[in-house]
C-alpha positions in Angstrom: 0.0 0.0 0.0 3.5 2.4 0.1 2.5 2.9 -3.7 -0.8 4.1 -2.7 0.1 6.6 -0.1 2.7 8.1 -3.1 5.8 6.1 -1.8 7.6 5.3 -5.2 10.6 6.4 -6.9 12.9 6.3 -9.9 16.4 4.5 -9.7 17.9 4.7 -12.4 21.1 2.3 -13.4 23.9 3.5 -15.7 26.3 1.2 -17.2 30.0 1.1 -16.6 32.2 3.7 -17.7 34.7 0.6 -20.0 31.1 -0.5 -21.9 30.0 1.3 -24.6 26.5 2.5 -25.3 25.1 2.0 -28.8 24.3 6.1 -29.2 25.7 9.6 -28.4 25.8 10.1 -25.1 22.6 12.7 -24.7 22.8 16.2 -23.4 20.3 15.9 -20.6 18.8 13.2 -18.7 14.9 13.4 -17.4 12.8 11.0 -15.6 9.3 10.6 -16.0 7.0 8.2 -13.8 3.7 8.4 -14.9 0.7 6.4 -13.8 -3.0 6.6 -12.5 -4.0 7.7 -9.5 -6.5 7.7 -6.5 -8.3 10.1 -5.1 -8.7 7.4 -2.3 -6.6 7.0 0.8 -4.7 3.9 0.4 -6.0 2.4 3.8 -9.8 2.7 1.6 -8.5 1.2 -0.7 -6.8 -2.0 1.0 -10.5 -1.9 2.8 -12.4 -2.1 -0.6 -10.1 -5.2 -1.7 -10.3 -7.1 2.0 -14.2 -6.7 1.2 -14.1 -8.5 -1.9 -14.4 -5.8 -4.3 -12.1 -4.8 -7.5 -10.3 -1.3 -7.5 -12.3 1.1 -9.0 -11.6 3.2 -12.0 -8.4 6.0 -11.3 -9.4 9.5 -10.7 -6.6 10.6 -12.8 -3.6 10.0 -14.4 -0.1 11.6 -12.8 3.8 12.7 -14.3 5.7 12.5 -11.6 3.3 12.8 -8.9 2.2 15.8 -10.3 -0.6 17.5 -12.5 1.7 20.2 -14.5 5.2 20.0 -15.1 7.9 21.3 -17.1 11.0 19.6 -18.6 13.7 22.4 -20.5 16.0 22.0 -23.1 17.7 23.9 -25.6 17.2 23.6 -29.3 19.2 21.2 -31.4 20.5 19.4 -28.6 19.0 15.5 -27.8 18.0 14.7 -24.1 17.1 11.1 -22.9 13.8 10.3 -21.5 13.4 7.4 -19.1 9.8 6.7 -19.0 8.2 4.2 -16.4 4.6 3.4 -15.6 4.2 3.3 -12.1 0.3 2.7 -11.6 -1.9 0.4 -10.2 -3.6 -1.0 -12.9 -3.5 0.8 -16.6 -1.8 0.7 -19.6 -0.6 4.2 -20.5 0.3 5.7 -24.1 3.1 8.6 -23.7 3.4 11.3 -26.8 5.8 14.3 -26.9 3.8 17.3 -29.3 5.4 17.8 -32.7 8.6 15.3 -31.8 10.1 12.0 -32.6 10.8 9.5 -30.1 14.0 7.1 -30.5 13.6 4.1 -28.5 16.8 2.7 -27.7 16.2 1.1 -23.8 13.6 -1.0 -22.3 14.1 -2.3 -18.8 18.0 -3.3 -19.5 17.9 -3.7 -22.6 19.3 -2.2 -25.6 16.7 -2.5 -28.6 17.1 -1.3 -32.5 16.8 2.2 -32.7 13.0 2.9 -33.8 11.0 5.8 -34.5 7.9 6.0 -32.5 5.4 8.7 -32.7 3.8 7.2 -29.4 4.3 4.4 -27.1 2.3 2.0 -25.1 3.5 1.6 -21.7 2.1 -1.1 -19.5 2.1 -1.4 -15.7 5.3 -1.9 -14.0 6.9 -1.6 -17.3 9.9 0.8 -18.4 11.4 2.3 -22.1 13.8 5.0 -22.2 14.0 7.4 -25.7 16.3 9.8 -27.0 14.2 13.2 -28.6 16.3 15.6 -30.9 14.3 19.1 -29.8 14.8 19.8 -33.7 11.2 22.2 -34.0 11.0 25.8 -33.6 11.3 27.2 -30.3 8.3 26.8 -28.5 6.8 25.0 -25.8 5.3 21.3 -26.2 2.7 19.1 -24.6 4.0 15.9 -22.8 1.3 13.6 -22.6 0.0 10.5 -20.9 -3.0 9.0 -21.3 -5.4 5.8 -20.2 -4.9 2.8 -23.3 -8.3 0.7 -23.5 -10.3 2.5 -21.2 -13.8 3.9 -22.2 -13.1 7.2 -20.5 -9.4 8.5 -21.2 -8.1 10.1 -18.5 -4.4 12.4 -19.5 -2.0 14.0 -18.2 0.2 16.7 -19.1 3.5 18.2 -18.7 5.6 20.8 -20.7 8.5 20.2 -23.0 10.4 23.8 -22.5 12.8 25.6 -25.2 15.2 27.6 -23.0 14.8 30.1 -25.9 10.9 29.6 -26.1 8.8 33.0 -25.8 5.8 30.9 -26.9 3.7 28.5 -24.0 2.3 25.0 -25.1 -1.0 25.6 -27.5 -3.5 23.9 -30.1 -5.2 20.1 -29.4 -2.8 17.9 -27.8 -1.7 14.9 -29.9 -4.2 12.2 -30.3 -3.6 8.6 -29.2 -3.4 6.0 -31.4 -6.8 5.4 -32.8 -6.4 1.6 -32.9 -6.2 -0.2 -29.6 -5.1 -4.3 -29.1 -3.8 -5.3 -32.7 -1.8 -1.9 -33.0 -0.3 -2.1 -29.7 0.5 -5.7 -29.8 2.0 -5.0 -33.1 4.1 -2.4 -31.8 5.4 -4.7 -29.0 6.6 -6.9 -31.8 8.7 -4.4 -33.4 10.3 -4.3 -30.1 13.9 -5.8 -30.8 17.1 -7.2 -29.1 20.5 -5.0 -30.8 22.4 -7.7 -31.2 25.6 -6.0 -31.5 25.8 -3.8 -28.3 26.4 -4.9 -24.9 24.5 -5.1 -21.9 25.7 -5.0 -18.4 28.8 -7.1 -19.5 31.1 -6.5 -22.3 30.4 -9.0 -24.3 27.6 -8.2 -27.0 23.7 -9.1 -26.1 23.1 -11.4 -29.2 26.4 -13.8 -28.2 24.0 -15.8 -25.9 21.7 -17.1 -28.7 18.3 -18.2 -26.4 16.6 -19.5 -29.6 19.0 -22.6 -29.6 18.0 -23.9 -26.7 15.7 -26.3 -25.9 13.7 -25.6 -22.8 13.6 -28.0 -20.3 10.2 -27.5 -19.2 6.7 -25.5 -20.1 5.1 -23.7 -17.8 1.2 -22.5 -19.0 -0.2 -19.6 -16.2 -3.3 -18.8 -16.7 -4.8 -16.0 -14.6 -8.4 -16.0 -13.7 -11.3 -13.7 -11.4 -12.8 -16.2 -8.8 -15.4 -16.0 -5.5 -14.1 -17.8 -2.9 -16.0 -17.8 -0.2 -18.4 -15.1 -1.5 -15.6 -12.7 -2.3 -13.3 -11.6 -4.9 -9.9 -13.6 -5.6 -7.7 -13.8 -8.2 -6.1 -17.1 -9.1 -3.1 -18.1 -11.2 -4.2 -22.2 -12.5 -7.0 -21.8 -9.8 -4.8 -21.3 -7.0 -5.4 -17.7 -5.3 -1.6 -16.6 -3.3 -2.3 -15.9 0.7 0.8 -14.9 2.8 2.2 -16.6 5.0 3.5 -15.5 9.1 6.8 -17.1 8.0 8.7 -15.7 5.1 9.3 -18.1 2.8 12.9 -18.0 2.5 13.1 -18.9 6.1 10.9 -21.2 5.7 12.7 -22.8 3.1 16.3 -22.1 4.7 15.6 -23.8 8.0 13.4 -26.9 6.5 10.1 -25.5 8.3 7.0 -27.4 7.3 3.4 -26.0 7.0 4.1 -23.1 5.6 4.0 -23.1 2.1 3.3 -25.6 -0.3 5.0 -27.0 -3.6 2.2 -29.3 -4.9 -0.7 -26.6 -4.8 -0.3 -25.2 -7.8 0.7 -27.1 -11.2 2.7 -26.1 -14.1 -1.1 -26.2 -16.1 -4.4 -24.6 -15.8 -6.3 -26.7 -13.4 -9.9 -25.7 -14.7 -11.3 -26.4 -11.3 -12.8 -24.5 -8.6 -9.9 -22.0 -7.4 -8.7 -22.3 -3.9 -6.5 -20.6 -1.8 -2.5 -21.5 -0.8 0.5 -19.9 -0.1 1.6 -21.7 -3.4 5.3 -22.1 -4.4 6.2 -24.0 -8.0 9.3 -26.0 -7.8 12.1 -25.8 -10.2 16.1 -26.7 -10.4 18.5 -24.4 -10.8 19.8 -23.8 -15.1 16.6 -25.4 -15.9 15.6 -23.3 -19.2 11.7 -22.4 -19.1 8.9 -22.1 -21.7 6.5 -19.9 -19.8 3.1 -19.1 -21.5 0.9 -16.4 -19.8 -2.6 -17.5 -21.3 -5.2 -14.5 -20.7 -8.5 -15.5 -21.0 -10.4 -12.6 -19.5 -11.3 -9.3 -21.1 -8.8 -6.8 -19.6 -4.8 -6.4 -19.9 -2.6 -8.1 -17.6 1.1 -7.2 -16.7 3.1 -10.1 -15.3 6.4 -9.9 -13.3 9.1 -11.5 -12.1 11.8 -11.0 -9.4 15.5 -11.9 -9.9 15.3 -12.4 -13.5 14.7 -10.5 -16.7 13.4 -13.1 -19.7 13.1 -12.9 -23.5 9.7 -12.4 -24.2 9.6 -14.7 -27.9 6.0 -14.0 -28.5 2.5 -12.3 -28.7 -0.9 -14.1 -30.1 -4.4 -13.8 -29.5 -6.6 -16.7 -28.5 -5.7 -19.6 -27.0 -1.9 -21.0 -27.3 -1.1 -24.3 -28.7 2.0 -26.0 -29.3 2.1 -24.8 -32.8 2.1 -21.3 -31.5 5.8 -21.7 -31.5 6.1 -21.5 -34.7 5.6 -17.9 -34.6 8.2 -17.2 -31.7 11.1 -14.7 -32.1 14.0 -17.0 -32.0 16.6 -14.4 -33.0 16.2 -10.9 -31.4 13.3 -10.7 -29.1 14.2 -8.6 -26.5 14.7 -9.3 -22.4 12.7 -7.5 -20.1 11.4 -8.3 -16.3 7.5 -7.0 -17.1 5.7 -8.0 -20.2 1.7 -7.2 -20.9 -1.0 -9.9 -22.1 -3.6 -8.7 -23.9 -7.3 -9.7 -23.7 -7.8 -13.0 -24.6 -4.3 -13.2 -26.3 -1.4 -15.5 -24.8 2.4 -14.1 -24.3 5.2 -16.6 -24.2 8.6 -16.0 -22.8 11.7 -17.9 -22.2 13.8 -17.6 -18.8 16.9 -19.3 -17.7 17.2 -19.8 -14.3 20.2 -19.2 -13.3 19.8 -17.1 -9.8 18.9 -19.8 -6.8 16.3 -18.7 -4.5 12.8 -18.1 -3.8 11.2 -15.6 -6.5 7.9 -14.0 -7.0 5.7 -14.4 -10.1 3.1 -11.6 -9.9 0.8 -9.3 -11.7 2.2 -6.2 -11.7 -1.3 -4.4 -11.3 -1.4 -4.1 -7.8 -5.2 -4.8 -6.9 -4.8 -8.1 -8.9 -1.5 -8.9 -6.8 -2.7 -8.3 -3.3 -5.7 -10.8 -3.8 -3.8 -13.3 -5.2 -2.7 -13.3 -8.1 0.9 -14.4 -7.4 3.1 -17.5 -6.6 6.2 -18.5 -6.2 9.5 -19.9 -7.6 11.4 -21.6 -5.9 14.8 -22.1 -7.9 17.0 -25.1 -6.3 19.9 -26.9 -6.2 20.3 -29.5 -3.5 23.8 -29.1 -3.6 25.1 -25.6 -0.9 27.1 -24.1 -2.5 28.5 -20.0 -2.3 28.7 -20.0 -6.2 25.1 -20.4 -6.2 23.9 -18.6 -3.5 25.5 -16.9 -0.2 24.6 -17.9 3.3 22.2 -16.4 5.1 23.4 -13.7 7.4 24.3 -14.5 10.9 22.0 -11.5 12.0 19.0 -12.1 10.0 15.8 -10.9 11.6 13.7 -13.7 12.7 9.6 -14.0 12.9 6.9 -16.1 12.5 7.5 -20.2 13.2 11.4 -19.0 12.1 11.9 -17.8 15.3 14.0 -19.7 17.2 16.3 -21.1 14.9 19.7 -20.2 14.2 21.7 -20.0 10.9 
């Protein structure tokens, strides 16, 4: 509920000083978090979920916590833009007035350098562009507004010349008339640069994904359930409750009853959801297939924690084994947050290659806090400080951990 009560943040990670970067380096730096927002104090809110109902629609849609701001630059000169959806629960398209956007950053990733007019931006996701202030000098609308929503709510801030006598005038640039298709089509053009490096020196595209087969398929598919007369959301028809005990503990020190590894299974169940503080298992370098099957009527966001994974492929409808033949073997970009459309599927593969015990969540937080989560747990039976340090000897302790000693 931090989020709710306006406790969020930009941190923003810059790579090493002996890796090059695939582009000039800009002339200015700005950060944008923008995302919808509640009139609604976050404790009304949580009481609205506990009660079994949805979130309601946003009041409003925020840049940087605020309702009017300005960004300056001067003319001819190219500033980065590092653009993150922080909401609770919708999709976003962001526009500059009269400019250009070059994508060339999503969550870690450097991507082919792309025009864009406008971008989608789902929840919990990230892009950063570069934009050339190349027009006549003049102040610009910055906008953000609501994607698939039948009222649009926006959001405005101001793109300043520092030699501009003129404020920010006319309509403000309309958002893409087309909604699923052209946004799922724009996440396709979305593309590793295979030729630049990352957070290492080597270049992104010498680990070649495609090649290799996974060792295991994983098909989520999230679902709206009553249990017990109230709202629940379920991934394979098991709804996430949270435990006294954090898991790791739990898992650390061998503690049984707290979660369980056979609740929920690597396919939808298609019975009645229940309720579990459900954890998948898994082995450490295992390779995943991971399918995110959406068969409800509104956008999902998924993440995960400790990983980023190539996201190989969009569809709509239901996905089938044959689906593959459609997958991005070659350049598909890694992210940690990837959208599902409405009654599409999204498939992504993940190599496991961090040990530990990592959440699978939607990103949309109303969705997240009743239930829609689980966990991974990544093992190797084998200790070992290569694969994960020990636990610190002044770790705080609570729930059935209490009492134990590392």
């Amino acid at each position: 509920m931090h989020r709710a009560a306006g406790g969020f943040g930009a941190l923003n990670i810059y790579h090493r000083s002996v890796i090059p970067i695939p582009y000039a380096n800009p002339d200015g730096d700005f950060t944008l978090l923008i995302g919808d927002w509640y009139k609604t104090s976050h404790k009304t809110l949580q009481q609205s979920l506990d009660s079994g109902k949805s979130l309601p629609f946003p009041d409003g849609v925020l840049i940087n916590g605020q309702t009017q701001t300005t960004f300056s630059g001067e003319q001819g000169k190219t500033y980065m833009f590092r653009i993150s959806n922080v909401g609770f629960s919708t999709s976003l398209n962001f526009r500059i007035q009269g400019h250009t956007m070059k994508l060339v950053e999503v969550e870690g990733s450097h991507v082919l350098q792309n025009l864009y007019d406008s971008l989608d931006v789902h929840v919990g996701q990230s892009v950063a562009v570069l934009v050339t202030l190349n027009q006549p000098p003049k102040d610009y609308y910055i906008v953000a507004s609501t994607r698939f929503t039948q009222t649009v709510l926006t959001a405005t801030a101001v793109l300043h010349y520092a030699n501009s006598q003129t404020p920010v005038s006319g309509p403000l640039p309309a958002a893409p008339a087309f909604q699923f298709d052209w946004s799922m089509q724009q996440a396709r053009t979305y593309r590793w640069n295979l030729t630049s490096n990352a957070a290492r020196p080597n270049p992104q595209g010498s680990f070649h994904y495609g090649k290799i087969t996974p060792t295991k398929t994983i098909v989520l598919a999230n679902t709206a359930s009553l249990i017990n007369g109230k709202l629940r959301y379920a991934v394979n028809g098991v709804s996430y409750v949270n435990p006294d005990t954090p898991l790791k503990l739990a898992d650390y020190f061998n503690i049984p009853g707290v979660f369980s590894m056979n609740s929920i299974q690597g396919v939808p169940s298609g019975g009645a959801a229940t309720v579990a503080t459900s954890v998948m298992p898994t082995s450490l370098h295992d390779f995943l297939e991971v399918v995110f099957q959406n068969n409800e009527n509104t956008m999902q966001s998924w993440h995960l924690d400790g990983y980023d994974f190539w996201v190989v492929g969009f569809g709509s409808g239901q996905w089938t084994q044959n689906k593959r033949e459609t997958y991005n073997l070659v350049d598909a970009l890694t992210r940690h947050t990837t959208q599902v459309y409405p009654n599409s599927w999204t498939a992504i593969f993940v190599s496991l290659d961090n040990q530990g015990m990592w959440n699978l969540r939607s990103a949309e937080w109303g969705r997240q806090y009743l239930g829609q989560q689980f966990y991974l747990r990544v093992w190797n039976p084998v200790r070992s400080l290569a694969n994960e340090y020990d636990i610190p000897n002044n770790v705080l302790l609570c729930g059935k951990a209490i009492g134990h000693h590392p």
